[in-house]
N, C-alpha and C positions, 0 to 999 in steps of 0.2 A: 421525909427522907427517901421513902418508895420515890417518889414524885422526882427528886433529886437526881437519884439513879438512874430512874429514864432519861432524864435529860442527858445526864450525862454520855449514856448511852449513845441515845440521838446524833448527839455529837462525833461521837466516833464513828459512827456509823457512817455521818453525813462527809466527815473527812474523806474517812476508806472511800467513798463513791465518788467523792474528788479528785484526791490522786490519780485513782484508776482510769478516771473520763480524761483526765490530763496527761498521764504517761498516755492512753492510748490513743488522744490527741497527736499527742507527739511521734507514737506510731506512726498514724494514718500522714502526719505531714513528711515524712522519713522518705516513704515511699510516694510520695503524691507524682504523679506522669508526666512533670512540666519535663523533669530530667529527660525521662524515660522520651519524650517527646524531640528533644534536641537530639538524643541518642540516633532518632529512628534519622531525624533528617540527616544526621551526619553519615550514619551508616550507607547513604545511596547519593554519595555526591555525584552530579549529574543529572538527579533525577528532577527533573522542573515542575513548577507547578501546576503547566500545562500539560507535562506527562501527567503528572500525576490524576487530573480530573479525568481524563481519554480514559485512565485504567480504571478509574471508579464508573464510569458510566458503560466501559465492556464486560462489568464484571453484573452491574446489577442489570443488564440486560443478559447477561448468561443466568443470572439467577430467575429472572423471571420467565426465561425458558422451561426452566428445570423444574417451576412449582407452576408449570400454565396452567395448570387446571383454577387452582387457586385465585391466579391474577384474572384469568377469563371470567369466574365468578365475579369478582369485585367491578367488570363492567368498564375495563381499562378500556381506551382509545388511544392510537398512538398517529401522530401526523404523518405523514408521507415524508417530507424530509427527514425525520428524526429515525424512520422506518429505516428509512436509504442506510444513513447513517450509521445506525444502528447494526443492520445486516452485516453491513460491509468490513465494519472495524471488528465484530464478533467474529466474523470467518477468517478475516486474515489474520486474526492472532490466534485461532485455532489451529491452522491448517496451510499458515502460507514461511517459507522459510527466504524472507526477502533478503538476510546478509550471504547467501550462497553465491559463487561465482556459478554462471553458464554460461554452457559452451554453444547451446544453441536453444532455441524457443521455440513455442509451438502457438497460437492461440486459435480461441474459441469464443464463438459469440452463441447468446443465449438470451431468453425474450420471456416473459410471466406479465402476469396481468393480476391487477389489485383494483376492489373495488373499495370506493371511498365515499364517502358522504359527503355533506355539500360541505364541510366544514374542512375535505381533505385529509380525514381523519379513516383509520382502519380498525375495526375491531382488535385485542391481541389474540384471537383465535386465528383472523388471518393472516396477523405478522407472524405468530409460530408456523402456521402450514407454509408460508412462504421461505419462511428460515429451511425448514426440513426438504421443500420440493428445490429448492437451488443448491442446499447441500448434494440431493440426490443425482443433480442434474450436471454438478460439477465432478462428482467423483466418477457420474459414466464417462463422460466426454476427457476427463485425464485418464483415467483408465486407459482410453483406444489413443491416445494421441500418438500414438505411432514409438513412443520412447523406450526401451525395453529396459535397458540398465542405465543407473543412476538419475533415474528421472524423480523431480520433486516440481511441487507448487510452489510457483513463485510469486503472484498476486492474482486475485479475484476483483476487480474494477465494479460496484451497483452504480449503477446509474439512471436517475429518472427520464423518460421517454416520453411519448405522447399522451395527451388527456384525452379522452375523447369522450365524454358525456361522462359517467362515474369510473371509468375504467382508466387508472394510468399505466402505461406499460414502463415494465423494470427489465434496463439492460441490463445484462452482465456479461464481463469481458473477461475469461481466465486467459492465465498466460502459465504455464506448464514448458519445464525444459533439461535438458540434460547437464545436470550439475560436476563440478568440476572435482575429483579428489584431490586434488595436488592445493594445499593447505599455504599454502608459502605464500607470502606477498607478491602480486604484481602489479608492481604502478604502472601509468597505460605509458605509454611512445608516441612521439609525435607523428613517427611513420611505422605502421605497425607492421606496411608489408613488404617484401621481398623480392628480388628478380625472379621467383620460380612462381609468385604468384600472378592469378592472371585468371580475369575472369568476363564472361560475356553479357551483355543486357539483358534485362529482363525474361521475352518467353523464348530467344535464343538459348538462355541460361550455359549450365555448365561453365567448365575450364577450359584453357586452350587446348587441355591435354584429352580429357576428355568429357567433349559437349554433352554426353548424357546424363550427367549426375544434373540431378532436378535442386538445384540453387542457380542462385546469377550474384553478380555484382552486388546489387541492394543488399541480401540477404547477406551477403558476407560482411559489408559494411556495416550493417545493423548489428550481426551478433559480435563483430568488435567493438561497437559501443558500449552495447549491452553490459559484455565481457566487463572490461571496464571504469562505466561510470553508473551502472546502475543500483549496483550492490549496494549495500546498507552493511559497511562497518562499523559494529560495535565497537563502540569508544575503552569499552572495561569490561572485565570478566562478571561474572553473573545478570549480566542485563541481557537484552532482546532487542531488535530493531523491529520498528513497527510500521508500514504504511497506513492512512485511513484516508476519508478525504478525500479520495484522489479523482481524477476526473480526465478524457481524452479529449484531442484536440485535431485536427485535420489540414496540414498543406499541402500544397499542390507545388514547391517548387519555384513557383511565381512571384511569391511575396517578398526574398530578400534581395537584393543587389548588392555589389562591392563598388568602392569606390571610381573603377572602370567601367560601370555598367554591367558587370557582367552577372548571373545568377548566381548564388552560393551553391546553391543544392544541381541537381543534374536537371536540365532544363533545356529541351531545343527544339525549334519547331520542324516538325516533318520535314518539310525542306532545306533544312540548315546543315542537314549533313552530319549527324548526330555519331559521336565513335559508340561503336555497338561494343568492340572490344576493348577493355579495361585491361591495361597493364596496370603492374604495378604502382610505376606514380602516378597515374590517374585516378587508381583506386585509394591512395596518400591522400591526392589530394582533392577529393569527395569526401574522403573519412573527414580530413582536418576544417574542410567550409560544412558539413555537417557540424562538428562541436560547437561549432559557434554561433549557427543558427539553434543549435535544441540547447543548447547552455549560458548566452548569451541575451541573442538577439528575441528569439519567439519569447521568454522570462521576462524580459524587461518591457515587452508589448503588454502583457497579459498581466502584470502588476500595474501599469498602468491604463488598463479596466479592468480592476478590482476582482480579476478573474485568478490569480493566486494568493496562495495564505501568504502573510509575512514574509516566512522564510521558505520559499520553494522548493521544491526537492525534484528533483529526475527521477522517474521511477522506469519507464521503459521507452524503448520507440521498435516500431514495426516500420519496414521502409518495402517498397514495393515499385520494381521497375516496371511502369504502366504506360502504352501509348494508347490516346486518346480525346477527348477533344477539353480545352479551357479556354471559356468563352465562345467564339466564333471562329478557332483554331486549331488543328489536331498537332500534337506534339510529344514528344518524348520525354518522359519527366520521373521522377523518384517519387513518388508521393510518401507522405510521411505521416502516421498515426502515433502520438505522442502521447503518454499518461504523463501525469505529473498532480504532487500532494502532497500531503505532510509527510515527514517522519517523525517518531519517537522513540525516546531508550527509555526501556520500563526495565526494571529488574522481574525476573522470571516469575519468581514468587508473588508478584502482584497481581501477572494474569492466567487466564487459563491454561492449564496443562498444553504444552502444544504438542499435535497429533499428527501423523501420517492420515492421509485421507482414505486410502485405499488399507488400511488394518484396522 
């Protein structure tokens, strides 16, 4: 009868521990995260897959900043690309505000040196002092750029440079400039400038009005580019625009022609009787054979040698009226420094806090 009772006991007991594993089964599948999962994707339409790995890999390279002591223990080695890479997409999404309009630009170039093993591999002791000496090195040089008010960062370009025994040297290209308050939409114009405009070549510089103001033609040309197609409009509210990737490129003016023969860009040899002075539809139409050579023509070269990503993006152009020699000939020409790289729309919360570089 004792015997009985226990069992029966057992019994109940063995129930009660079923139910409970059961309803709390049913709990745990209540809330299970596939939902919670479709939630998150839906919550950031826009957000691609490709965003999405850039912000996991700036995120855990900002983490392993943060605990270098730690990752320097563990004996980590980081490769020189991934370095590059690395640097570059962490800074400008710390410290660069690439959807701002500007009204004009400023840049800087900058040089470091990294020393690698045969395997092209860095310690992470050196990629954090490298992280810290290019932060240091970018915030003097926008500091003095000459900008007083409404000046912000608009991209930091890493670029790898020469090898020369273990040593490779790392460019860096900031570009810093005076941002625009006026919020409002502007789409660009086919002819953006005017009868009162009017500007001189290169180291003639200046206006008609007055030749000493230190710009020329290029430079005006360039920050209407700039102005804009270089911005990064975010698509939707709480997201970010992102450049990484990005990488400069160099012409001289020479390489495109029209279907007359004639040169896109400003281009003429010493002898040819070059206009120094740029009225307005001259300066129309330089601006408009520029759009087509930096959004066109040079993209559709450079995609096909595998020298841009998929989808290309314009990030800036530097344009500089320079006489001097190409090839076996001295001539008058626009030369043109071009970035170009990905973009991304990350929602805010994905990446690091973004900072004023100079607070």
């Amino acid at each position: 009868m004792k015997r009985r009772k226990i069992l029966v006991i057992s019994v109940i007991v063995m129930l009660a521990v079923g139910f409970t594993l059961y309803f709390a089964a049913c709990k745990k599948r209540s809330v299970t995260p596939i939902n919670n999962m479709v939630g998150q994707v839906d919550d950031y339409p826009g957000y691609s897959a490709e965003a999405r790995l850039v912000a996991k890999s700036i995120n855990r390279f900002k983490r392993q900043l943060d605990d270098r002591e730690s990752v320097m223990r563990s004996g980590l080695y980081m490769p020189i690309d991934s370095i590059i890479w690395n640097v570059e997409a962490l800074f400008n999404a710390e410290y660069t505000f690439p959807e701002r309009k500007y009204l004009e630009t400023v840049k800087h170039e900058l040089e470091f040196f990294v020393d690698v093993n045969e395997n092209d591999e860095a310690p992470f002791s050196v990629v954090a002092d490298l992280y810290d000496d290019i932060t240091d090195a970018v915030r003097q040089v926008y500091s003095n750029d000459g900008i007083d008010m409404d000046k912000s960062l608009k991209a930091v370009v890493v670029d790898k440079g020469d090898v020369v025994g273990n040593k490779v040297s790392v460019n860096v290209y900031v570009v810093s400039g005076k941002m625009d308050n006026d919020n409002s939409v502007k789409d660009p114009v086919d002819g953006p400038f005017g009868p009162r405009d009017c500007w001189y070549y290169g180291e003639y510089g200046g206006t008609c009005d007055d030749p000493s103001i230190l710009y020329d033609a290029a430079e005006i040309i360039e920050d209407t580019i700039n102005y804009y197609y270089s911005g990064t409009s975010v698509p939707q509210p709480g997201f970010r625009g992102l450049n990484f990737g990005m990488f400069r490129i160099s012409i001289d003016g020479s390489e495109y022609f029209d279907e007359n023969g004639e040169p896109y860009l400003y281009y003429y040899p010493s002898t040819g009787n070059p206009p120094l002075y740029l009225n307005y539809e001259l300066l129309n139409y330089y601006y408009i054979r520029e759009l087509e050579v930096l959004l066109h023509l040079l993209p559709t070269d450079l995609a096909n040698m595998n020298l841009l990503p998929v989808i290309p993006a314009f990030i800036e152009v530097d344009i500089a009226g320079l006489f001097g020699y190409i090839g076996n000939s001295s001539c008058y020409h626009h030369q043109n420094y071009v970035v170009y790289g990905h973009k991304a729309f990350i929602p805010s919360q994905e990446l690091p806090p973004l900072r004023d570089l100079l607070n």
